[in-house]
BADOGU-574864 format. One line per 4 residues: number of its first residue (from 1); their letters; for each residue x, y, z of C-alpha. Coordinates in nm, 4 decimals. Each point is the difference from the previous one (the first is absolute). Example, Ala and Ser with C-alpha at 12.3 -4.5 7.8 and 13.67 -1.06 7.14 Angstrom:
1> AS> 1.2300:-0.4500:0.7800  0.1370:0.3440:-0.0660
This chain:
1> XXXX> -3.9816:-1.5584:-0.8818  0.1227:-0.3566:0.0910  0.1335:0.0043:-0.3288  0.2570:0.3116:-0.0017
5> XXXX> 0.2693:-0.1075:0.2428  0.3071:0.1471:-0.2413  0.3357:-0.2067:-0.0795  0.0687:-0.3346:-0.2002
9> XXXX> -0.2538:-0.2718:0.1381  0.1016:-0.3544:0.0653  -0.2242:-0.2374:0.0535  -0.0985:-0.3640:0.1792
13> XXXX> -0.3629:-0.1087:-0.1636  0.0064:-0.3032:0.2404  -0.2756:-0.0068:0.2665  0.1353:-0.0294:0.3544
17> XXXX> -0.2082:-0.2272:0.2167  -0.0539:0.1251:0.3524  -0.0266:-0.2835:0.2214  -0.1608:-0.0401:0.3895
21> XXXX> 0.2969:0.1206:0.2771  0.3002:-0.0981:-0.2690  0.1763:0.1666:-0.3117  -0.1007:0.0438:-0.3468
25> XXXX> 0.0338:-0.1906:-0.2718  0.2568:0.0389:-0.1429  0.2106:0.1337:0.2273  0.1804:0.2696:-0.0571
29> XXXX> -0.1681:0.0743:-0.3546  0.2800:0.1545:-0.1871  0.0522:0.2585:-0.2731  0.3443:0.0048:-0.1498
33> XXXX> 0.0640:0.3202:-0.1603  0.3012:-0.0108:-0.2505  0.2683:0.2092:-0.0238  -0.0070:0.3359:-0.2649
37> XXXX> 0.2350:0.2454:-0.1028  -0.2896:0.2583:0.0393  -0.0761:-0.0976:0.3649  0.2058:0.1345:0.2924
41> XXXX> -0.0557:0.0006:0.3565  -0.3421:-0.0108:0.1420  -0.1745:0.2913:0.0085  -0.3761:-0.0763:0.1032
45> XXXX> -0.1925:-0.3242:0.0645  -0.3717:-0.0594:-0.0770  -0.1680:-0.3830:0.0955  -0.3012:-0.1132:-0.1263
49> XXXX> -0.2220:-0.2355:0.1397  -0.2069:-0.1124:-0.2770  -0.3256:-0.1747:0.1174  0.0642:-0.0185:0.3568
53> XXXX> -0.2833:-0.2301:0.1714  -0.0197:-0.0772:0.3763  -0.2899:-0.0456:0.2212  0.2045:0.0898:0.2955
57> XXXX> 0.2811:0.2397:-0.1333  0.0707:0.0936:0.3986  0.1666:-0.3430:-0.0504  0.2524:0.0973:-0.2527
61> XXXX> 0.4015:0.0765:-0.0157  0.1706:0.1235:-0.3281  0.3578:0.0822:-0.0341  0.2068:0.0915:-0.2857
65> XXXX> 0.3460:-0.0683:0.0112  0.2770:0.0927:-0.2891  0.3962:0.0534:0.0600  -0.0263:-0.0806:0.3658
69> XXXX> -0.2402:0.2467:0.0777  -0.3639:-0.0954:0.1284  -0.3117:0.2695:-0.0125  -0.3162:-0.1169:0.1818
73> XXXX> -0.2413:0.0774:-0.2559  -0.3370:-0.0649:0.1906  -0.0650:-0.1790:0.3288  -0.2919:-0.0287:0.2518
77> XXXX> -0.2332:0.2319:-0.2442  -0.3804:-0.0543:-0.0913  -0.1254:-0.1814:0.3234  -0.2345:-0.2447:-0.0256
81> XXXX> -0.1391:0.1577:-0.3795  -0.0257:-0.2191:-0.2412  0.2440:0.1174:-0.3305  -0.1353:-0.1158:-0.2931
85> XXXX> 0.2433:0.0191:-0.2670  0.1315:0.3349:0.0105  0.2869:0.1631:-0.1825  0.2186:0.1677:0.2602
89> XXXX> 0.2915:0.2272:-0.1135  0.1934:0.0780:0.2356  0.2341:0.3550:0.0007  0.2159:0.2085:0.2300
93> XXXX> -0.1804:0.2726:-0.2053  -0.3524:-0.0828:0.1053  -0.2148:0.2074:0.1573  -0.1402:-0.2378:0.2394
97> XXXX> 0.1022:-0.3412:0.2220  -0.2305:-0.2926:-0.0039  -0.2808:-0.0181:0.2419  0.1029:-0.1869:0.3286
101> XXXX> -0.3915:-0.1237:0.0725  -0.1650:0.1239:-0.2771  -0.0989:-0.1577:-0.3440  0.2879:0.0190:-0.2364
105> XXXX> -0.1169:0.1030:-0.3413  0.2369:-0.0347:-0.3348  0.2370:0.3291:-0.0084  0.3003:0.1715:0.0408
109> XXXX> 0.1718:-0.0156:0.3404  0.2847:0.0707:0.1783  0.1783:-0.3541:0.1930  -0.1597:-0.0375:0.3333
113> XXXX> 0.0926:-0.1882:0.2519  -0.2117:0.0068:0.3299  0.2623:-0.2979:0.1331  0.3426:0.0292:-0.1484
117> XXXX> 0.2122:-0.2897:0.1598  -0.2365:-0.2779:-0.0678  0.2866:-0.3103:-0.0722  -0.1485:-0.2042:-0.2894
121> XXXX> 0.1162:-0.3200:-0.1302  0.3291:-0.1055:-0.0983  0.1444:0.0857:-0.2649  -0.1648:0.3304:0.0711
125> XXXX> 0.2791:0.2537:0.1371  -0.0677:0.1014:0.3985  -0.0783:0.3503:0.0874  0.2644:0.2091:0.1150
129> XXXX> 0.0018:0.1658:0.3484  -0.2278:0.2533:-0.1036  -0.1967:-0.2043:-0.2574  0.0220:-0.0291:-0.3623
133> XXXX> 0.0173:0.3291:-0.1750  -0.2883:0.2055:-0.0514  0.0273:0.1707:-0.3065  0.1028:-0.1215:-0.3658
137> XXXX> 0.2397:0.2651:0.0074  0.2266:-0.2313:0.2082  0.0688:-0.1580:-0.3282  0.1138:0.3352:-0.1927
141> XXXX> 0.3995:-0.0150:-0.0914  -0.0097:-0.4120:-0.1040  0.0732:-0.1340:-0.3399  -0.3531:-0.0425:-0.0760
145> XXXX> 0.1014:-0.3779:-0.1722  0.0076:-0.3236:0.1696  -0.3031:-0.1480:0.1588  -0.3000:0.1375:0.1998
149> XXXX> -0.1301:-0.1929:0.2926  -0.3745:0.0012:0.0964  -0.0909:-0.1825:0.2813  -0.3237:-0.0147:0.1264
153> XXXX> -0.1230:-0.1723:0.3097  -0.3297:-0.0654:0.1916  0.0728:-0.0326:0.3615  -0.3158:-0.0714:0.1491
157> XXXX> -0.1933:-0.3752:0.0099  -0.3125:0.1043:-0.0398  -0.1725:-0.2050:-0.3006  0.0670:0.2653:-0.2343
161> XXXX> 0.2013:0.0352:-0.3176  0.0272:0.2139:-0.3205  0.2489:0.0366:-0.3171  0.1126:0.2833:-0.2021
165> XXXX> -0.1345:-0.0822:-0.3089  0.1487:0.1822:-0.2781  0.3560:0.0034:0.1915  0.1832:0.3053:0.0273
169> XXXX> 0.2080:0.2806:-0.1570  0.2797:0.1614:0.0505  0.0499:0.4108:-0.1480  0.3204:0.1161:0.0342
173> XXXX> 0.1144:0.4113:-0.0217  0.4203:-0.0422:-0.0471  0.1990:0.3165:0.0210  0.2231:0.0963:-0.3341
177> XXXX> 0.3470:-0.0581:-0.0612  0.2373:0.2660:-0.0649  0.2851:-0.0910:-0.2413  0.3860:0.0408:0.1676
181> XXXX> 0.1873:0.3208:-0.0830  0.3860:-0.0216:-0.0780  0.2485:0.2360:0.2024  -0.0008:0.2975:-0.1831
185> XXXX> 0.2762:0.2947:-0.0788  -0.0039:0.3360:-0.1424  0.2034:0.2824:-0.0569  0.0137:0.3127:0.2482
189> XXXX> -0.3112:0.2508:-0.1308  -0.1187:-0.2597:-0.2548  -0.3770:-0.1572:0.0081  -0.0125:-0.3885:-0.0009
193> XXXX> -0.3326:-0.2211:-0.1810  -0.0434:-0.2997:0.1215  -0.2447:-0.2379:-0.1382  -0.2290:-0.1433:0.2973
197> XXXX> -0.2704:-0.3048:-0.0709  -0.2041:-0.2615:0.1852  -0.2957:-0.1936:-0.0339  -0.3653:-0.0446:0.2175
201> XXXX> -0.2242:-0.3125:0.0213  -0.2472:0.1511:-0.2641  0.3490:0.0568:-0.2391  -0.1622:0.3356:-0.0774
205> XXXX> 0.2817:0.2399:-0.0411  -0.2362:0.2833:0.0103  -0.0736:-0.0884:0.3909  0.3349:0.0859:0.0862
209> XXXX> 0.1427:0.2802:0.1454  0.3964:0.0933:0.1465  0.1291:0.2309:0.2438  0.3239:0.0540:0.1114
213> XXXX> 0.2258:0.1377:0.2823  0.3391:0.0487:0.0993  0.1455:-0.0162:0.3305  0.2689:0.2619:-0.0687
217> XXXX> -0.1266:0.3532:-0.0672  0.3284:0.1991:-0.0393  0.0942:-0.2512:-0.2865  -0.3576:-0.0870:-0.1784
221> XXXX> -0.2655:0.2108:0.1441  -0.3518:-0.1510:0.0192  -0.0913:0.2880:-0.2558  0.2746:-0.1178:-0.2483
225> XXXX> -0.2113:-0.3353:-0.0562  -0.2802:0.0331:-0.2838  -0.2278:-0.3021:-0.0768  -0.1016:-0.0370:-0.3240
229> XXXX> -0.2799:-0.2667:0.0201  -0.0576:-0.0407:-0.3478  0.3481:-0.0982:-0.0860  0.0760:-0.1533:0.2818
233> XXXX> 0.3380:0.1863:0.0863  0.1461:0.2267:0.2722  0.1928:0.3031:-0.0768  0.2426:0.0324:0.3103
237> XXXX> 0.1633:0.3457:-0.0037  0.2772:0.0599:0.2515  0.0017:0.2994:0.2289  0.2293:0.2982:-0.1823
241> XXXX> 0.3674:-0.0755:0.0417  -0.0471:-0.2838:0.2363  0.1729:-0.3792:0.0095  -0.0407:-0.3002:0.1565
245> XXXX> -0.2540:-0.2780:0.0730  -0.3671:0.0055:0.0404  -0.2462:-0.3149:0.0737  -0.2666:0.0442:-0.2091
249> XXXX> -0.3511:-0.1820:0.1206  -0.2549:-0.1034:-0.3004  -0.2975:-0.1166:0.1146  -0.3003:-0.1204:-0.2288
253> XXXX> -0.3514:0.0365:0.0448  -0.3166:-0.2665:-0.1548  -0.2770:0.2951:-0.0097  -0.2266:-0.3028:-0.1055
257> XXXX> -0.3001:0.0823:0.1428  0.1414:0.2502:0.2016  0.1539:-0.2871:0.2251  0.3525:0.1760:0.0141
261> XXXX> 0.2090:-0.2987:0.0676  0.3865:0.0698:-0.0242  0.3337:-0.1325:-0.0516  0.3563:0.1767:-0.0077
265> XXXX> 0.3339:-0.0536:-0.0704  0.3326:0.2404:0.0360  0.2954:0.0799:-0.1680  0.3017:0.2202:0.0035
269> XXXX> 0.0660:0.2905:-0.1436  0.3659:0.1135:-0.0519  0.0522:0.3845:-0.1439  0.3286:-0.0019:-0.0515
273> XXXX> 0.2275:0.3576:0.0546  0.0544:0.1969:-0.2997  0.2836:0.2965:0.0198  -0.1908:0.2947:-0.0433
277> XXXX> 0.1705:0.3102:-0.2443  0.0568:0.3233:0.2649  -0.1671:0.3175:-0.0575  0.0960:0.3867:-0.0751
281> XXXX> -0.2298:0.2019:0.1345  0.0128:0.4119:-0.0416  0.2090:0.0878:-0.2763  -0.1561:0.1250:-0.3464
285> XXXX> -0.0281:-0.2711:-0.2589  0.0311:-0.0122:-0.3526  -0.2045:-0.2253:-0.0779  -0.3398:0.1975:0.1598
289> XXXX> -0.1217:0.1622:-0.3044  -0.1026:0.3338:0.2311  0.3933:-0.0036:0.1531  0.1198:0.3639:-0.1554
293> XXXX> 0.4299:0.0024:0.0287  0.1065:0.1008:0.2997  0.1974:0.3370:-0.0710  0.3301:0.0947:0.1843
297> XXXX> 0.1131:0.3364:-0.0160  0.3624:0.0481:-0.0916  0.2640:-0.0036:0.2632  -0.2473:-0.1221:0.2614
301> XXXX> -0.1009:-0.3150:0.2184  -0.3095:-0.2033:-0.0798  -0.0706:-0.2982:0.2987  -0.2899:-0.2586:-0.0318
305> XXXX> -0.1098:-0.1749:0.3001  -0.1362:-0.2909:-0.0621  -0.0162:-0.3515:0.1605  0.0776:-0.3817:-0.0715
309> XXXX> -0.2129:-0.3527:0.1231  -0.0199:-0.3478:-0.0483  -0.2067:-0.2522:0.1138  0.3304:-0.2359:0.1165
313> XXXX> 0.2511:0.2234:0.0433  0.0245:0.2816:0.3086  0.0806:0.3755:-0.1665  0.3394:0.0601:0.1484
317> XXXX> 0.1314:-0.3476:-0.1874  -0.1649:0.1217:-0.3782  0.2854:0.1444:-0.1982  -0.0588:0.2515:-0.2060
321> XXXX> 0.1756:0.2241:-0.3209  -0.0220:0.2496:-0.2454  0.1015:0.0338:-0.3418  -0.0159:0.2870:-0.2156
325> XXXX> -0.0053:0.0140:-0.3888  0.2091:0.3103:-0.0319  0.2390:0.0002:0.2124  0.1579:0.3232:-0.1159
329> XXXX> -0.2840:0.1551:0.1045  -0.0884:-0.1599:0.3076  0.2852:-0.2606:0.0946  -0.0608:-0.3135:0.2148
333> XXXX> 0.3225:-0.0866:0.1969  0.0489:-0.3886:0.0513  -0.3062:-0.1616:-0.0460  -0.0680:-0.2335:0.2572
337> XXXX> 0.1987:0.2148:0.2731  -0.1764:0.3201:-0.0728  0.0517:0.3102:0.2306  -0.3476:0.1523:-0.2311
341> XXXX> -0.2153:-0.2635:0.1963  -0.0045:0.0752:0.3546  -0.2151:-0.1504:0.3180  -0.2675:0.2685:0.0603
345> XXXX> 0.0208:0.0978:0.3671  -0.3706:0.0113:0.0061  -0.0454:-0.3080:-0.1155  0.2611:-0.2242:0.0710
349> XXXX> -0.1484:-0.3317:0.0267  -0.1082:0.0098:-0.3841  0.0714:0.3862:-0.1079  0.2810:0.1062:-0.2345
353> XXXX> 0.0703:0.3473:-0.1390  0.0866:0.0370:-0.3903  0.2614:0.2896:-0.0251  0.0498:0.1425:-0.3832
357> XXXX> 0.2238:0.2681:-0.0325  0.0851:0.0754:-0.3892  0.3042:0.1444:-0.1456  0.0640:0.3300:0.0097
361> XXXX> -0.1098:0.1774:-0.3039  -0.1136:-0.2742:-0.1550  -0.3513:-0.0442:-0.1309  -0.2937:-0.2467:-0.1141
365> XXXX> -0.1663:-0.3313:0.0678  0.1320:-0.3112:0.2049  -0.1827:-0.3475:0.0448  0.0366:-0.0654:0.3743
369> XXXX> 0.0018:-0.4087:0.0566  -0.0514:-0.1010:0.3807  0.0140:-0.3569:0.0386  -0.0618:-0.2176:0.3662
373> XXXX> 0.1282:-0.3491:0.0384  -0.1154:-0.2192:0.2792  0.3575:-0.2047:-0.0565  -0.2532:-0.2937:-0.0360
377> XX> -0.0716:0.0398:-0.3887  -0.2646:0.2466:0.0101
């Protein structure tokens, strides 16, 4: 449908004359299209030709020309067929190109140029070595405001002439804009929300969609970023126990008519280190509702292996002691120099070896207390 071509349409209503072997009138016929806060770059291009009448259109040169770029839109199309005021959209997404000797009929077609590097009047920009562009996709990436050029020339004296009648249109698809993200920091192990937001040409919120990626996997793994697209936030969870900075890539996505234009933005995210508590591992604990006390028979030895860790901190530099709560019963000598803790020669790197040995003919319960210190405060 002639009437479909998708974006927000600008429009010239002024008839361009078509005069024997010269320009138009007027020359270029211009469409200024003002700047928006809802617009960004240049997505897709549609031109319409509204009422396009020739009796030669073999005859005729159009060029559009915005931001220094030029796309030949048609040139050297219809042959001799007379065009009686036909509506001609023209689309990199068409189906078709115009006819090169055949009768050009009102429709939807893609820019076709059987000559490319035909020079038309001044002020009309010259083709470059390899002709004026081809495709209206030449003008994706410009700011979309500022004027639009149409030039349109007949370069053949042959007693013929024609006009555009209703003048022409201009549809324009812009891409969204993503909103900047501020540097970001979090704490070793902790999840970070950050609010994301941005805005498409139709300002429907609901045609928006985020995704995100980090360029540092050992600090934020791509499977520690969750989109929420309803609020509009990313939850940025750092990899367990890991620090540093990650680059984080947002990149939003108009799913307006399933056109799928895009825009991104980074930022950085800092995790910053965290001194991890070390760990006991191996002895019985009092606090595990199952632990039964651990029963020494009198006048004999009781060792417990068990091992020490940290995240930071290397085994053989954890310090670790044992207190008792009876020491008539089972005496701890010097905490904090005690010969009762002991490297376990199976385990060196991380193993120690509890040694209780009670008083002789004593009897009853003790509360055994081993603490590690990574000399860091944890």
């Amino acid at each position: 449908d002639i009437n479909q071509s998708p974006g927000e349409e600008f429009t010239n209503p002024n008839p361009i004359t078509l005069f024997d072997g010269t320009s138009g009138l007027p020359y270029p016929s211009v469409i200024t299209v003002p700047q928006a806060a809802h617009r960004g770059a240049v997505a897709e291009v549609y031109v319409t030709l509204n009422g396009l009448r020739h009796g030669n259109p073999d005859d005729l040169d159009i060029i559009l020309q915005h931001n220094g770029v030029t796309v030949g839109l048609l040139s050297d199309v219809g042959g001799a067929n007379n065009l009686a005021a036909a509506d001609i959209l023209l689309s990199d997404r068409a189906g078709v190109s115009l006819p090169d000797d055949g009768v050009i009929a009102p429709g939807t077609y893609r820019p076709t140029n059987i000559k490319n590097d035909d020079i038309l009047p001044a002020p009309a920009p010259a083709p470059g070595n390899n002709g004026f562009a081809t495709t209206l996709g030449a003008f994706a990436g410009l700011d979309p405001s500022g004027d639009w050029n149409l030039f349109v020339a007949d370069d053949t004296s042959n007693q013929i002439i024609g006009a555009i009648e209703g003048g022409w249109s201009l549809s324009i698809v812009t891409a969204p804009i993503i909103n900047n993200v501020a540097a970001q920091n979090t704490a070793e192990d902790t999840p970070r929300v950050v609010p994301v937001g941005g805005i498409n040409q139709t300002q429907n919120q609901g045609d928006l969609r985020f995704s995100a990626t980090s360029n540092n996997q050992s600090v934020l793994p791509n499977s520690g970023i969750v989109v929420d697209n309803n609020a509009d936030t990313l939850t940025l969870t750092p990899a367990a126990n890991a620090n540093g900075a990650a680059t984080v890539t947002v990149t939003i996505t108009d799913v307006t008519n399933d056109r799928n234009h895009t825009d991104s933005t980074t930022f950085v995210l800092t995790v910053n280190p965290v001194n991890d508590a070390p760990v006991i591992d191996g002895l019985p604990r009092t606090d595990d509702p199952g632990q039964a006390p651990v029963p020494i028979a009198e006048g004999s030895t009781l060792q417990i292996p068990f091992e020490v860790r940290d995240v930071e901190t290397a085994g053989g530099d954890l310090a670790v002691t044992a207190a008792s709560s009876d020491v008539a019963l089972i005496p701890i000598v010097k905490a904090g120099d005690n010969p009762d803790i002991i490297t376990d020669p199976n385990n060196a790197a991380n193993g120690r070896l509890l040694t209780l040995r009670p008083v002789s003919e004593r009897f009853g319960p003790a509360r055994i207390t081993v603490t590690v210190t990574d000399g860091n405060g944890g």
